[in-house]
C-alpha positions in Angstrom: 198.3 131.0 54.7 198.3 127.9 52.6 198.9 127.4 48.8 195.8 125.5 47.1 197.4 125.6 44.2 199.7 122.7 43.7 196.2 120.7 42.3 195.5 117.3 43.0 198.3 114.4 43.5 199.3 112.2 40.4 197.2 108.8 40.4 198.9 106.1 40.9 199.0 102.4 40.3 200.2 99.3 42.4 202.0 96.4 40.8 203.8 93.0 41.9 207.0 93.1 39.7 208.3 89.1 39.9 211.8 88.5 39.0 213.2 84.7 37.2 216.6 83.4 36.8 219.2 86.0 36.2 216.6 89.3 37.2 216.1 86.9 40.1 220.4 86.8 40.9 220.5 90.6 39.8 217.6 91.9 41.4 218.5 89.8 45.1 214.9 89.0 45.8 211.9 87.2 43.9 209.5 89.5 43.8 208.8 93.1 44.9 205.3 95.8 45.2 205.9 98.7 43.5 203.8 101.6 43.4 203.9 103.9 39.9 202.5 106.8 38.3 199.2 105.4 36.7 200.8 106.6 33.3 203.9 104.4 33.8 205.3 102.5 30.7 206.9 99.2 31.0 210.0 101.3 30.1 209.4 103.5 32.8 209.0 100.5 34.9 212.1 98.9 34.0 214.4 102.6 35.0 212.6 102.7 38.2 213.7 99.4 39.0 217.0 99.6 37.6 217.9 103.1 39.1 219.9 102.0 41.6 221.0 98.6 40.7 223.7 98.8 38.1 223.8 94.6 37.3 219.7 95.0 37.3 219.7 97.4 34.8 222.2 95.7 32.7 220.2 92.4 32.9 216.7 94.3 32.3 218.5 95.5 29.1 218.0 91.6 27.5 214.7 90.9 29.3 211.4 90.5 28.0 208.2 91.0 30.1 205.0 89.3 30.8 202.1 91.5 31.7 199.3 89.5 33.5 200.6 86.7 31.7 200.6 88.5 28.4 203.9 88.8 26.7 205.0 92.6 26.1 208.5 93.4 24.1 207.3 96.8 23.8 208.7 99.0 26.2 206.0 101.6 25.5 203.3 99.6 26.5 201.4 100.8 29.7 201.5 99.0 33.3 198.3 99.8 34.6 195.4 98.3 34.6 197.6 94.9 35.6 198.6 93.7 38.7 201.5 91.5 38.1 204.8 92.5 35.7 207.2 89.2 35.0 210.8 89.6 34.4 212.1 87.4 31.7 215.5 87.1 30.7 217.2 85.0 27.6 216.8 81.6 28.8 219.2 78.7 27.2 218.0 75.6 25.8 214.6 74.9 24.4 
């Protein structure tokens, strides 16, 4: 007999995570899709995609974000409803 009881599965949320300069080098790819718990965090975010990428997470340590073009430093702030997460690290120059 089945179980019923496990209840229904999580939501989720998509989202395009786009990585510049260094994220860019770190990360080995421009841009990836990226499914996440509708309840995701950027913080939560940025451990997924530094899990298992060691120079990733080091460089996602300094990085800001931009969240639908909306600049977000903190890490608590939810993904979802957006669609598109920008990785920004310390640029030189000005």
């Amino acid at each position: 007999m089945a179980d019923h009881t496990a209840g229904p599965a999580p939501e989720t949320h998509a989202v395009t995570v786009r990585y510049f300069a260094a994220a860019r080098a770190a990360a080995g790819r421009g841009e990836q899709s990226l499914t996440v718990p509708a309840t995701a965090t950027i913080g939560d975010l940025e451990a997924q995609i530094g899990m298992d990428n060691p120079a990733l997470a080091r460089v996602l340590q300094r990085c800001t974000y931009l969240r639908d073009a909306v600049a977000v430093r903190d890490r608590a702030v939810p993904v979802a409803p957006c669609t598109t997460i920008d990785v920004l690290p310390p640029f030189a120059g000005g």
